[in-house]
C-alpha positions as CSV (number, residue, x, y, z in Angstrom):
1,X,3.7,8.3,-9.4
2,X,2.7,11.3,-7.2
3,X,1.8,13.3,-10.2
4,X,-0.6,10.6,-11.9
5,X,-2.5,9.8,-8.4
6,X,-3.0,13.2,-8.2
7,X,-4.2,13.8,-12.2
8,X,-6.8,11.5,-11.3
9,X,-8.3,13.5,-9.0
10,X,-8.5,16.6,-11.3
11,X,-9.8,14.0,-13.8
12,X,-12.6,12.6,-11.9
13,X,-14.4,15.9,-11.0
14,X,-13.6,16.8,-14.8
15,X,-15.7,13.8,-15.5
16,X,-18.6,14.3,-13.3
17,X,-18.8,17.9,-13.7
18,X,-19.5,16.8,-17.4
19,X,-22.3,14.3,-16.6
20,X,-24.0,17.2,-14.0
21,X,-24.1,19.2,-17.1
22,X,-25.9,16.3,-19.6
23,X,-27.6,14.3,-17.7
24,X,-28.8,15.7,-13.6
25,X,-30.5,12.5,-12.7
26,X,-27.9,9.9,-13.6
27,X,-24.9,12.0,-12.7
28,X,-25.9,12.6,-9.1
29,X,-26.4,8.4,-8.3
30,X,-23.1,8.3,-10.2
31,X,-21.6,11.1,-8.6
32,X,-22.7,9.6,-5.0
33,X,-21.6,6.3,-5.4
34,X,-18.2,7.3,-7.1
35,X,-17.7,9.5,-3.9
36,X,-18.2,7.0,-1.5
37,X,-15.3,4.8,-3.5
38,X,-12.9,7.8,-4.3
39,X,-13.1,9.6,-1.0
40,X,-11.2,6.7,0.8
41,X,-8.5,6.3,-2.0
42,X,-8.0,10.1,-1.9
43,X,-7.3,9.9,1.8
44,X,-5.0,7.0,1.2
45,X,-3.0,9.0,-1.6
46,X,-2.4,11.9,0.2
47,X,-1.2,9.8,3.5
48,X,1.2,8.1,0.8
49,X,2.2,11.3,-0.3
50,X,3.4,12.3,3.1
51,X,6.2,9.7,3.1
52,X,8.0,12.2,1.2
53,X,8.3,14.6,3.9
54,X,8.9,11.5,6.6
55,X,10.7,8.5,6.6
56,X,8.8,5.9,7.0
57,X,9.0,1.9,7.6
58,X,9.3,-0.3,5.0
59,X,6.2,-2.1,7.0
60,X,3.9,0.8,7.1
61,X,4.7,2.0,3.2
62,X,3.7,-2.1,2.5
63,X,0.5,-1.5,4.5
64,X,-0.4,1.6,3.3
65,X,0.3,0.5,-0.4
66,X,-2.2,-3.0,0.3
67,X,-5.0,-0.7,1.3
68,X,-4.5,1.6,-1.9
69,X,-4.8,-1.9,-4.1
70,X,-7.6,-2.9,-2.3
71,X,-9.3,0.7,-3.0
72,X,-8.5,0.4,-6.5
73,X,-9.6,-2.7,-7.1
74,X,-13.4,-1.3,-5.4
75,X,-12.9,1.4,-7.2
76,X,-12.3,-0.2,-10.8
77,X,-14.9,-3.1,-10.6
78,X,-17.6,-0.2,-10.0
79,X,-16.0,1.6,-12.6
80,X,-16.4,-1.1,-14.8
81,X,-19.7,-2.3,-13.7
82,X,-20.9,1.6,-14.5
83,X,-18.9,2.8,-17.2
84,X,-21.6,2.7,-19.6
85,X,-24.5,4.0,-17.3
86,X,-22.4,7.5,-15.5
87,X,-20.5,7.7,-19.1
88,X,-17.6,7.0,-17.8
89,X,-15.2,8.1,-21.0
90,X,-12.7,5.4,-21.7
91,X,-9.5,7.3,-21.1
92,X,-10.3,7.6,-17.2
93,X,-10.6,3.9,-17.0
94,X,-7.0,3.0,-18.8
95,X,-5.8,6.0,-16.5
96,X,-7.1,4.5,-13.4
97,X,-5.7,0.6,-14.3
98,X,-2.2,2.2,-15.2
99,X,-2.4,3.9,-11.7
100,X,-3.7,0.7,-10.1
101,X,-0.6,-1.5,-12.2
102,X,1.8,1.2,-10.5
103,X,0.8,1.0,-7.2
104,X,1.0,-2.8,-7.6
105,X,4.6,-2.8,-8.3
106,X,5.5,-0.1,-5.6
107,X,3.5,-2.4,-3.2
108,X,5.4,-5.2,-4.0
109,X,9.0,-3.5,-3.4
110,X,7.9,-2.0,-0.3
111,X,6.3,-5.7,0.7
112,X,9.4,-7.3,-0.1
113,X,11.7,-5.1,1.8
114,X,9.2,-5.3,4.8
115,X,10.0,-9.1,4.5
116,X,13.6,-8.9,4.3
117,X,13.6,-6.7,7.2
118,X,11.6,-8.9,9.3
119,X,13.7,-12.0,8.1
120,X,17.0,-10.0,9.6
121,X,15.6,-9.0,12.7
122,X,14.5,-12.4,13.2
123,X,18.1,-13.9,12.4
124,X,19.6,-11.3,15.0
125,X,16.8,-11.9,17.9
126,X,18.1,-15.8,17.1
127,X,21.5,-14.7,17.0
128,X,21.1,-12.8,20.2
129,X,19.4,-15.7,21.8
130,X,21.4,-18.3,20.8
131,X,24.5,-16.3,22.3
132,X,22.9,-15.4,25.1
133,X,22.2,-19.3,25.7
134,X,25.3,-20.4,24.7
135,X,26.4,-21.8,22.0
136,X,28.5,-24.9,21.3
137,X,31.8,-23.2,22.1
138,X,31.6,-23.7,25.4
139,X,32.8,-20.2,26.8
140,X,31.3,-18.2,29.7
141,X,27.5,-17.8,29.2
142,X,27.2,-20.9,27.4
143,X,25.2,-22.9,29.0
144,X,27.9,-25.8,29.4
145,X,29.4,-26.1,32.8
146,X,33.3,-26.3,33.1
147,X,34.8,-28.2,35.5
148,X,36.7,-26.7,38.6
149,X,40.0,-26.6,40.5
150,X,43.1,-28.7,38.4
151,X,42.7,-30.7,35.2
């Protein structure tokens, strides 16, 4: 997945170094605006990138992966919306969904493994507290008194 995040970049200022070229006027509104949308993505790819180096949560990799959908969804609508008008060739937006699909399903197993993780630390604080408490067994520390002296 790395390599195809990364391809887009290459990709996108293949794209817009075309339009500078053909048309000045329309390619620096289209340039601007694609920026704004790509610049945060970028960011959000490279910090993705990193987990390779570092181990990371299954939280923060579900986090991180939510706000990469949410910048490719931005950045697809106004790809859409524009493709026509910055010449947008048609390649660059099937690239970008099958980037966006990928992302989804990496987001979802690192989502899901966040949950299961939460779920079992939540069973063992319960665990904890329940033995801590006491539980039915009546033993030292269970909350149930024993009687003293003989039986």
């Amino acid at each position: 997945m790395r390599r195809g995040l990364a391809s887009t970049t290459l990709l996108v200022g293949g794209c817009f170094g075309m339009l500078a070229l053909t048309q000045p006027a329309l390619a620096v509104d289209c340039q601007k605006d694609f920026a704004a949308l790509m610049q945060p993505r970028q960011k959000l790819i490279e910090h993705i990138n990193g987990f390779s180096k570092k181990k990371v949560s299954p939280q923060v990799a579900c986090s991180a992966f939510t706000k990469l959908n949410a910048s490719d969804g931005k950045l697809i609508s106004w790809v859409k919306l524009n493709k026509d008008w910055c010449h947008i060739p048609d390649d660059f937006v099937k690239n970008l969904q099958s980037q966006a699909e990928d992302a989804t399903k990496v987001r979802g197993q690192a989502c899901g493994v966040a949950a299961k993780q939460s779920k079992m630390i939540e069973q063992m604080k319960a665990q904890q507290r329940q033995q801590a408490e006491g539980g039915p067994s009546g033993l030292p520390g269970s909350g149930v008194r024993l009687p003293k002296g003989a039986l």
